[in-house]
C-alpha positions as CSV (number, residue, x, y, z in Angstrom):
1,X,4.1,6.6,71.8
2,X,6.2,9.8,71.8
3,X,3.5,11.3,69.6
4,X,1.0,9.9,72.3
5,X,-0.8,7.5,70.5
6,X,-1.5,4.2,72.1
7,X,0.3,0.6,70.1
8,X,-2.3,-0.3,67.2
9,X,-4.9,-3.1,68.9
10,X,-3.9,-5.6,66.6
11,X,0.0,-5.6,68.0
12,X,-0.9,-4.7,71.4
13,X,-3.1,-8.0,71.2
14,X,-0.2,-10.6,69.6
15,X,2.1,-9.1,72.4
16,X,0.3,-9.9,75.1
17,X,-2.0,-13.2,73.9
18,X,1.9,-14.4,73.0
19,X,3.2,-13.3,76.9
20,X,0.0,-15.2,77.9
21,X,0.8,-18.6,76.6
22,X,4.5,-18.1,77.8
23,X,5.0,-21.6,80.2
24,X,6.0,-18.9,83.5
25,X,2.4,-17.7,83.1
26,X,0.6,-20.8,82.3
27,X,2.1,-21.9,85.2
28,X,2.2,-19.1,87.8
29,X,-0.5,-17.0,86.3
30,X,-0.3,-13.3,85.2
31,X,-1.6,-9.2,86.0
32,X,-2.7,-7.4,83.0
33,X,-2.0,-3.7,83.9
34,X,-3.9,-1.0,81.7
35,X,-5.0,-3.9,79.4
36,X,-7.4,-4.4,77.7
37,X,-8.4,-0.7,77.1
38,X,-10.9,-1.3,74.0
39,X,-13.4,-3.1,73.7
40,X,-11.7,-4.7,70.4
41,X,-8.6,-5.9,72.9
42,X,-11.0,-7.2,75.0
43,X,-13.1,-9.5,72.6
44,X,-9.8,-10.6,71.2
45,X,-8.8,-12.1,75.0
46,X,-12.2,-13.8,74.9
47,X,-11.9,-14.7,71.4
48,X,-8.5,-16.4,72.4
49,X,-9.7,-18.1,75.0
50,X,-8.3,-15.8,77.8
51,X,-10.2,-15.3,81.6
52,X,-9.3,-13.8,84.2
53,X,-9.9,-14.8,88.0
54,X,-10.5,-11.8,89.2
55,X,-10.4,-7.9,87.9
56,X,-9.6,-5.0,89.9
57,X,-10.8,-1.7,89.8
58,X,-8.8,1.4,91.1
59,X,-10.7,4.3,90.9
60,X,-8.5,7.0,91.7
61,X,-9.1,10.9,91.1
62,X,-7.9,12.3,88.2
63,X,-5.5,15.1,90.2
64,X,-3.8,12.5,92.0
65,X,-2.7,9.8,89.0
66,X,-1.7,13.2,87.0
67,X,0.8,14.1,90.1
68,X,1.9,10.4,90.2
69,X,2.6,10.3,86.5
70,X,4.4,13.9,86.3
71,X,6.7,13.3,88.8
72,X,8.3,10.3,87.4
73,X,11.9,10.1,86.5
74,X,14.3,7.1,85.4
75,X,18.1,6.7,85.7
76,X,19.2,6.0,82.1
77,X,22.5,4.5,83.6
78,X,20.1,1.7,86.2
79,X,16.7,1.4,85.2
80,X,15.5,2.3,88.1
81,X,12.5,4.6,88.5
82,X,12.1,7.5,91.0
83,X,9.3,9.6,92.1
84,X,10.5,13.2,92.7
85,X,7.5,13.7,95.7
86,X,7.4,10.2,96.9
87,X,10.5,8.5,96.1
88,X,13.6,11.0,95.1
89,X,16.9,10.4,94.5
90,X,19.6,10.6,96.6
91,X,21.6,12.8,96.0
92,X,22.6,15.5,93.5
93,X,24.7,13.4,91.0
94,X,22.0,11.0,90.7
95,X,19.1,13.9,90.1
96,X,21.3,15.1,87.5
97,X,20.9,12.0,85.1
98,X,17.6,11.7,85.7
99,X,15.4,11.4,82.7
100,X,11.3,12.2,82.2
101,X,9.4,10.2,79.5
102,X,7.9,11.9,77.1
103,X,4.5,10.6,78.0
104,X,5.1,11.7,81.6
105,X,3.6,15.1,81.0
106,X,0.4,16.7,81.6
C-alpha cells in the first residue's frame, strides 16, 4: 500500500470470502466498502456463492472525494480519525500527534 498498489486479488478475495462466512455476518449481514474493484474479485464472490441484497452507488465528483481523502488525519495514541475541514481536532496538543497516511495524498 505505501507504494500504492492495491492487496493482490487473490488475498484481498480469502480476506474478505473468510470475513463473509464469519457467524456475526451470516447472521446480521455485512457492507462491502470499495469491494469488489475487479472484475476478477467480483466473479470470485459469485463463484463463492456470495449476493448481495442491494448495491449502492455514490457518484461523487472527483474534487470533492480528493478534499475528503487529503484532509484526513489519525491520532496514533486513539485511533480515532479526524478531518482537518470537517472534523478537526481540538486543540493544539492533539493536532500535534496527528498523523497522515501515506495513501492520503493527492
Amino acid at each position: 500500500m505505501d507504494a500504492g498498489k492495491l492487496v493482490p486479488d487473490d488475498v484481498i478475495i480469502g480476506v474478505v470470502k473468510d470475513r463473509l462466512q464469519e457467524s456475526f455476518c451470516v447472521e446480521s449481514g455485512w457492507l462491502l466498502d470499495g469491494f469488489p474493484r475487479t472484475p476478477t474479485q467480483a466473479e470470485a464472490l459469485v463463484d463463492s456463492g456470495v449476493s448481495a441484497d442491494c448495491f449502492i452507488f455514490l457518484d461523487v465528483p472527483d474534487d470533492v472525494l480528493v478534499d475528503r481523502v487529503v484532509g484526513r488525519r489519525a491520532d496514533p495514541k486513539t485511533g480515532k480519525i479526524y478531518h482537518m475541514k470537517f472534523s478537526p481536532p481540538e486543540d493544539d496538543e492533539l493536532l500535534a500527534r496527528l498523523k497522515q497516511r501515506s495513501d492520503d495524498t493527492e
